[in-house]
C-alpha positions in Angstrom: 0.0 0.0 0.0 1.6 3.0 -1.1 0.1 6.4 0.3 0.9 10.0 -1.4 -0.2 13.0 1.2 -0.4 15.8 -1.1 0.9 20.1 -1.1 1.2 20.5 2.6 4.1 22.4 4.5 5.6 20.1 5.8 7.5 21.1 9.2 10.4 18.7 11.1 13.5 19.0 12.7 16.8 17.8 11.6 17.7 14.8 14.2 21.8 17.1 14.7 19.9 19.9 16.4 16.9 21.2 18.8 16.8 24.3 16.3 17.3 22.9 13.4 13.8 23.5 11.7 13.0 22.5 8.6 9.8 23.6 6.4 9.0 23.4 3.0 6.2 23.0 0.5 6.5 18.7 -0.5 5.1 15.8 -1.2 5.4 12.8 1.2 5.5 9.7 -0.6 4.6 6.6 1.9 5.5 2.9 1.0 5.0 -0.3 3.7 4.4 2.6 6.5 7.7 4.3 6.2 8.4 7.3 4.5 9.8 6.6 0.8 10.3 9.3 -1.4 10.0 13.5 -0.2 10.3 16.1 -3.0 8.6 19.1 -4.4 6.0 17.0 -6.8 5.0 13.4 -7.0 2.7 12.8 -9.5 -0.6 10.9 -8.0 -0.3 8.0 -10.4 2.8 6.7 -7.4 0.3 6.1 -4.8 -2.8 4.1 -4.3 -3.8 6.4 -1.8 -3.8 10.6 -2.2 -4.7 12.9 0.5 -4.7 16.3 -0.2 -2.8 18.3 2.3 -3.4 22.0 0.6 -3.5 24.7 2.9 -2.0 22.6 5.9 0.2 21.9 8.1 2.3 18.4 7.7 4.2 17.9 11.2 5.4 14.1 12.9 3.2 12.6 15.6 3.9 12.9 18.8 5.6 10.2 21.1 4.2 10.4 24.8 7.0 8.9 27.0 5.4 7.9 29.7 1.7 8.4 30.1 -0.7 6.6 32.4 -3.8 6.7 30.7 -6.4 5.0 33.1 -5.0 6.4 35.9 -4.9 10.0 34.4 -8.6 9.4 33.7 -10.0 7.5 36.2 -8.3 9.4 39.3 -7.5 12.9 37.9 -10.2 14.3 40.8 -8.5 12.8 43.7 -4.8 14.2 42.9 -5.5 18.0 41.6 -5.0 20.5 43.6 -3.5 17.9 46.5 0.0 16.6 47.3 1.4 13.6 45.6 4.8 13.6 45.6 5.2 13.8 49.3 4.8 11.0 52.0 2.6 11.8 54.4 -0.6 13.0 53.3 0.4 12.4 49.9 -2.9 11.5 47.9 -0.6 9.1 45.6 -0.4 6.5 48.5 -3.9 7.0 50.5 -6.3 7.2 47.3 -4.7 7.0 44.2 -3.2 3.5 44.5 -6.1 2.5 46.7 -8.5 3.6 43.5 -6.8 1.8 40.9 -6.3 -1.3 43.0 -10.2 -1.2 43.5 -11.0 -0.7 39.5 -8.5 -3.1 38.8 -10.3 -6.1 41.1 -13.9 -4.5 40.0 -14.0 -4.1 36.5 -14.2 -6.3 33.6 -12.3 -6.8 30.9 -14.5 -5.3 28.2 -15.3 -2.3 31.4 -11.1 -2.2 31.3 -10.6 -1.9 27.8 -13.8 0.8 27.6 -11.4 2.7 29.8 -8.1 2.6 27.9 -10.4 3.3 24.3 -11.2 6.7 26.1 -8.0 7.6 27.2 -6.4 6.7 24.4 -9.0 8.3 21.8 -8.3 11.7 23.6 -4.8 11.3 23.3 -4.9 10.6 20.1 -6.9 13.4 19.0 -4.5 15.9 20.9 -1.5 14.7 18.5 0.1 11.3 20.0 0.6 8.4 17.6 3.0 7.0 19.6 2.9 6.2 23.3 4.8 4.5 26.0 1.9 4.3 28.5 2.4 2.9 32.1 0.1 0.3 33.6 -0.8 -2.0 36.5 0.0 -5.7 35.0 -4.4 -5.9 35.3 -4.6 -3.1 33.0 -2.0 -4.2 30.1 -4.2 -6.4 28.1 -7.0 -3.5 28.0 -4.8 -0.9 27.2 -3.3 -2.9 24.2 -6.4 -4.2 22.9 -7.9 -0.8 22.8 -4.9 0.4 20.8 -4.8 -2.3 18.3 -8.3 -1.1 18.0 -7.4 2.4 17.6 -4.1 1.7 15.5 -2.0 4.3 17.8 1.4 3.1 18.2 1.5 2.2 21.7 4.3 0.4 24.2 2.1 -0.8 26.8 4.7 -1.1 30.1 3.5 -3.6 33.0 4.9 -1.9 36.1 6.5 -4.7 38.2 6.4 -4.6 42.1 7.9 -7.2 44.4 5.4 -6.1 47.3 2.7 -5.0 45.7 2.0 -1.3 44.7 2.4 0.8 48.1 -0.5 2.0 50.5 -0.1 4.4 53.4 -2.6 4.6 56.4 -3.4 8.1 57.8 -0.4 8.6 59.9 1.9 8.1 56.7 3.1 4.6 57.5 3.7 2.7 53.9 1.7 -0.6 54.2 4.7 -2.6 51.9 6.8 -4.8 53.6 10.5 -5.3 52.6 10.3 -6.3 48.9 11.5 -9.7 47.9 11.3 -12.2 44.8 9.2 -10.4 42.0 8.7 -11.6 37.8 9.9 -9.6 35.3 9.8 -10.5 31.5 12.9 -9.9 29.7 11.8 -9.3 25.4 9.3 -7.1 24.3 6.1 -9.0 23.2 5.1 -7.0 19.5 2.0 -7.3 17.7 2.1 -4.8 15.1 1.8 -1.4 16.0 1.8 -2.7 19.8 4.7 -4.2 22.4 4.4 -5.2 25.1 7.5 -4.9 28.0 8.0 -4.9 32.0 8.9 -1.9 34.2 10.1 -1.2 37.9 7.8 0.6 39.6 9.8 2.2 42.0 12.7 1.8 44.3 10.5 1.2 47.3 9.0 -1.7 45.7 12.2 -3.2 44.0 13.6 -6.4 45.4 17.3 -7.2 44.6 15.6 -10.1 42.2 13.8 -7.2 40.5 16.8 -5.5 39.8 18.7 -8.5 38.1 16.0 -9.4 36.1 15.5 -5.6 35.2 19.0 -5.1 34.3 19.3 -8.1 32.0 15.9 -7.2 30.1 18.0 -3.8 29.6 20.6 -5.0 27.5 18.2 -5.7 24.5 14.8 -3.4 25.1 13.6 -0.3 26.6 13.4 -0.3 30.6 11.5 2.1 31.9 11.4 3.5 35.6 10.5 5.5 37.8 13.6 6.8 39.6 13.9 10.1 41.7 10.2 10.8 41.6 9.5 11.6 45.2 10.2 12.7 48.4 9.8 9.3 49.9 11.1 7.6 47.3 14.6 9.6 47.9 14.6 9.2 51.8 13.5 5.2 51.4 16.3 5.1 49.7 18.9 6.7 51.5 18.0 4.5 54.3 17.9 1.1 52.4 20.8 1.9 50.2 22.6 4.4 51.7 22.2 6.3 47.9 20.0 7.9 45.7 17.5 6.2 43.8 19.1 7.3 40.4 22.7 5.6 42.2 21.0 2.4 43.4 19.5 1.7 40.3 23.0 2.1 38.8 24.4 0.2 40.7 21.8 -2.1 40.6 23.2 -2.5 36.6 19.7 -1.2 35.7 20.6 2.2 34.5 21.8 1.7 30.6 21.6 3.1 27.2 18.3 1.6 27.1 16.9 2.9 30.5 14.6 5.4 30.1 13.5 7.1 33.9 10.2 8.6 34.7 9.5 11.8 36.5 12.8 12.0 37.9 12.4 15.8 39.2 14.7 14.9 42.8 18.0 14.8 40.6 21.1 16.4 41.8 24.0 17.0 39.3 25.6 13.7 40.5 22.6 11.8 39.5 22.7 13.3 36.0 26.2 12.6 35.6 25.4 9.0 36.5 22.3 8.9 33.9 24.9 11.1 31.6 27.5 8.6 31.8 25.5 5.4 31.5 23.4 7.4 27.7 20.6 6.6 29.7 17.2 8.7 29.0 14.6 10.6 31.1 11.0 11.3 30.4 9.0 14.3 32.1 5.7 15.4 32.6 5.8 19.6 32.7 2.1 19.0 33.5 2.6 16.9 36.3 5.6 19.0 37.7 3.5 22.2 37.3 0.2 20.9 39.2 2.5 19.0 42.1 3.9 22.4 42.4 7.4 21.0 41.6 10.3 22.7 39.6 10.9 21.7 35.7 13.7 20.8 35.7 14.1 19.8 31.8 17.1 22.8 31.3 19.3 21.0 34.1 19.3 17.6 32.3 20.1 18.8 29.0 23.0 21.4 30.1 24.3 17.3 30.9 23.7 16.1 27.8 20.9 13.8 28.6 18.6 13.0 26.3 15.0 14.9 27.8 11.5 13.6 26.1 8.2 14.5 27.3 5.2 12.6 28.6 2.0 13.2 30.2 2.3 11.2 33.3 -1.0 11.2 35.7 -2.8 14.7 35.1 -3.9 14.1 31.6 -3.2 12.7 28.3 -2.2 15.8 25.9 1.2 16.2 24.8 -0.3 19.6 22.7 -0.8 20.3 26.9 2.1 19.1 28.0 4.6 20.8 25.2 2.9 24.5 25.8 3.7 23.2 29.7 7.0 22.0 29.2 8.1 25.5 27.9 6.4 27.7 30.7 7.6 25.4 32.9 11.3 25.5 32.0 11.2 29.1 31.5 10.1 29.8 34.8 12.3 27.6 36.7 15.2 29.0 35.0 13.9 32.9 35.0 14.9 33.1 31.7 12.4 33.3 28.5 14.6 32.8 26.0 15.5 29.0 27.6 13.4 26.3 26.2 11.6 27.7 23.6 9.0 26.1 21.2 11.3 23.8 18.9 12.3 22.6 22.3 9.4 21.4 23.4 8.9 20.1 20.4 11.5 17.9 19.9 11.1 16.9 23.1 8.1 15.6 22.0 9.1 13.8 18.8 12.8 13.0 18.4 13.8 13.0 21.9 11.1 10.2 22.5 12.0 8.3 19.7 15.8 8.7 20.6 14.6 7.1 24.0 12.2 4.2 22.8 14.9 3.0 19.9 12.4 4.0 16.8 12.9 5.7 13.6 10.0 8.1 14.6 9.1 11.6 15.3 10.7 12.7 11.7 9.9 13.2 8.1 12.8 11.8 6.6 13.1 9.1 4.1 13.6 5.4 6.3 12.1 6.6 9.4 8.0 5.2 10.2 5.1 7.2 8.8 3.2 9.0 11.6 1.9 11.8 10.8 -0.4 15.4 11.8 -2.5 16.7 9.4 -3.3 19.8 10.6 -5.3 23.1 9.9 -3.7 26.2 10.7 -6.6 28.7 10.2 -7.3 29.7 13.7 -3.7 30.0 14.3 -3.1 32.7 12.2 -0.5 34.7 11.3 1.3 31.8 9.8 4.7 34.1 10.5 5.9 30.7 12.8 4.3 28.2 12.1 5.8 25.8 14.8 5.8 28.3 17.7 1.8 29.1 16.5 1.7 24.8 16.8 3.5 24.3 20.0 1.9 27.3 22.3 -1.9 27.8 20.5 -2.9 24.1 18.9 -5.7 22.6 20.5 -7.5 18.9 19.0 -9.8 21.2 16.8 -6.6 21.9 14.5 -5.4 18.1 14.1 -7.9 16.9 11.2 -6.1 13.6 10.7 -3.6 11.5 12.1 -1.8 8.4 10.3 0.4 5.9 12.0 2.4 3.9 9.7 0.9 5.8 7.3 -2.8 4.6 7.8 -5.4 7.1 8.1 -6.1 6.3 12.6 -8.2 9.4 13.1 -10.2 12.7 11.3 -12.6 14.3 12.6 -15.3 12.2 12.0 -14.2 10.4 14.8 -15.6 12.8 17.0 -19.2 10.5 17.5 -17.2 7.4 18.1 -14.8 9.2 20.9 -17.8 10.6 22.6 -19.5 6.9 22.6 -16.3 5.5 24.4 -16.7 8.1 26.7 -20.1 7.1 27.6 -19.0 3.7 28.0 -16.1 4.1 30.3 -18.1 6.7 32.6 -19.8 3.6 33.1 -17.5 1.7 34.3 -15.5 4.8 36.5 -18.7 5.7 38.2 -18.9 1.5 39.3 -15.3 2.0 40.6 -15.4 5.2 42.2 -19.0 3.7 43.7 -16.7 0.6 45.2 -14.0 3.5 46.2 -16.2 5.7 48.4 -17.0 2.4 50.6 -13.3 2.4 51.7 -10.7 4.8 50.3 -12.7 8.1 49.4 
């Protein structure tokens, strides 16, 4: 199947450099979902398939690097506006947790997957066609299911504890014992546009078994982590370990190229050194930073030359949100408005995610995987930048289609159909937040 997308203006970055934009006026010749042929005119008789693109905009999808869809959805109520990163009182340990544990026992499978089709519509129509999403091992088969369904290119991450995911009672006392044994399955599991891989959850539920078995799956795929995250997290550590998280998980042989840590806003310049050293990745949520009240601190890792992608963690599932985030948030932790600018933020979102996951995505450059924005720029003008108009005023309204592989996932007709999976999975939320208000709400 060979796909032509037609007259756009085309807008990428050039893989050497964060400002290294690149527009022009092409045509994007597709061929077995990889992008085949880019010039100025390709006649239609090439393609089996033409889409006009006149008038728009032609940009790469975005790759969320580290999203957690069901919870962002299902529990975004109970952490706004509330402390999560902290121990006690920390809404992360006496309700979050507590919720998904409850949904994941309650629900069914079909009430499961009518979850992760909502979250992962929404996503989808705010720009993501690629997405590394995070997920109690109950939740993985939904979540995978639902974007086979979809066709959004999706790396569906069961988080692996060796106690259990952590509870607190009132007075702040964790209920997890000392972690020991655990599973963890080393090769990804692909089917199509999908994989399937393990995680660590974090270092307060890691057992030295964990770590092994995490550090061997690391030589060949993605390990992803959540490593310097929190308050607790960092003094558990110190105490267990006599080091940081971002140190024990080194040392642990679990911090590689291949490593990619989540959320890892409690990093001093040692710890980036160590993730520096080892070519290891990180993935940060401005969004998440921003409403825990936390600094962004994307400008310190890459002054270290770490390789910096973006995700939308637990507060929602829009990297258009999370890009126009990421640059406020950088800006004002650095008091500078010059730092982090839009072509940051944007290649956060596209190259720097793909640089972490291993994939030729998140440019349009002949070899690398079809996934595409169509988008119309008419409420975003002037047109004078084009990519700073994208990053800091594009809402879903503008994205009219979105390929993956360079298959047509999403236009706006798919409006009804999104608004039917939300119907369905408010269903199935209000029967888990009706469990939830017996015990933990």
């Amino acid at each position: 199947m060979r796909t032509l997308v037609r007259n756009g203006l085309v807008i990428s970055l050039i893989h050497e450099g964060y400002h290294s934009i690149k527009m022009k006026y092409a045509d994007l010749l597709i061929e077995n979902g990889a992008f085949a042929d880019i010039r100025e005119s390709i006649p239609a008789s090439a393609a089996d398939e033409v889409i006009d693109a006149a008038g728009k905009w032609v940009l790469p999808g975005l790759v969320n690097t580290g999203a957690s869809l069901i919870a962002a959805k299902l529990c975004g109520g109970l952490i706004a506006d509330y402390p999560r990163q902290n121990w006690q009182g920390s809404m992360l340990y006496h309700r979050v947790l507590p919720m998904l544990r409850i949904a994941d026992g309650l629900l069914t499978p079909e009430e499961k997957r009518d979850l992760a089709r909502w979250a992962l519509a929404d996503a989808l129509a705010a720009g993501t066609t690629a997405v590394v999403d995070l997920e109690r091992p109950g939740f993985a088969d939904a979540v995978s299911q639902a974007a086979k369904e979809l066709g959004v290119r999706a790396y569906v991450v069961s988080m692996r504890t060796a106690c259990g995911f952590p509870e607190a009672e009132q007075d702040g006392r964790l209920l997890c014992p000392e972690p020991a044994g655990g599973e963890f399955a080393a090769g990804a599991a692909a089917d199509g546009t999908v994989s399937r891989l393990d995680g660590l959850y974090s270092v307060e539920t890691t057992s030295g078994d964990l770590w092994r078995l995490a550090a061997q799956a690391a030589e060949t795929q993605p390990l992803f982590l959540y490593s310097g995250y929190s308050r607790y997290e960092e003094s558990l550590s110190r105490v267990r370990y006599g080091k940081s998280p971002v140190a024990a998980a080194g040392d642990a042989g679990a911090l590689t190229g291949r490593t990619v840590l989540l959320q890892s806003v409690f990093t001093d310049f040692y710890d980036r050194e160590r993730i520096r050293t080892a070519g290891a990745s990180v993935a940060l949520s401005a969004v998440s930073a921003m409403q825990d009240a936390l600094p962004f601190p994307a400008v310190a890792f890459l002054r270290q030359d770490i390789n910096t992608a973006l995700g939308t963690g637990y507060y929602g599932v829009s990297m258009l949100e999370e890009m126009k985030a990421a640059a406020f948030g950088a800006k004002l932790q650095t008091g500078n408005a010059a730092q982090y600018q839009a072509s940051d933020a944007f290649y956060a979102a596209t190259i720097a995610g793909a640089q972490a996951l291993g994939e030729p995505l998140g440019r349009i450059e002949p070899g690398f995987k079809a996934d595409l924005l169509i988008v119309n720029p008419a409420r975003l003008r002037p047109h004078n930048y084009p990519l700073i108009n994208f990053v800091y005023g594009a809402s879903p309204d503008e994205i009219e289609t979105a390929l993956v592989g360079g298959r047509t996932v999403r236009t706006r007709e798919c409006a009804g159909r999104d608004a039917a999976f939300a119907e369905a999975a408010e269903r199935a939320a209000a029967r888990a937040w009706a469990k939830a208000r017996e015990t933990v709400l």
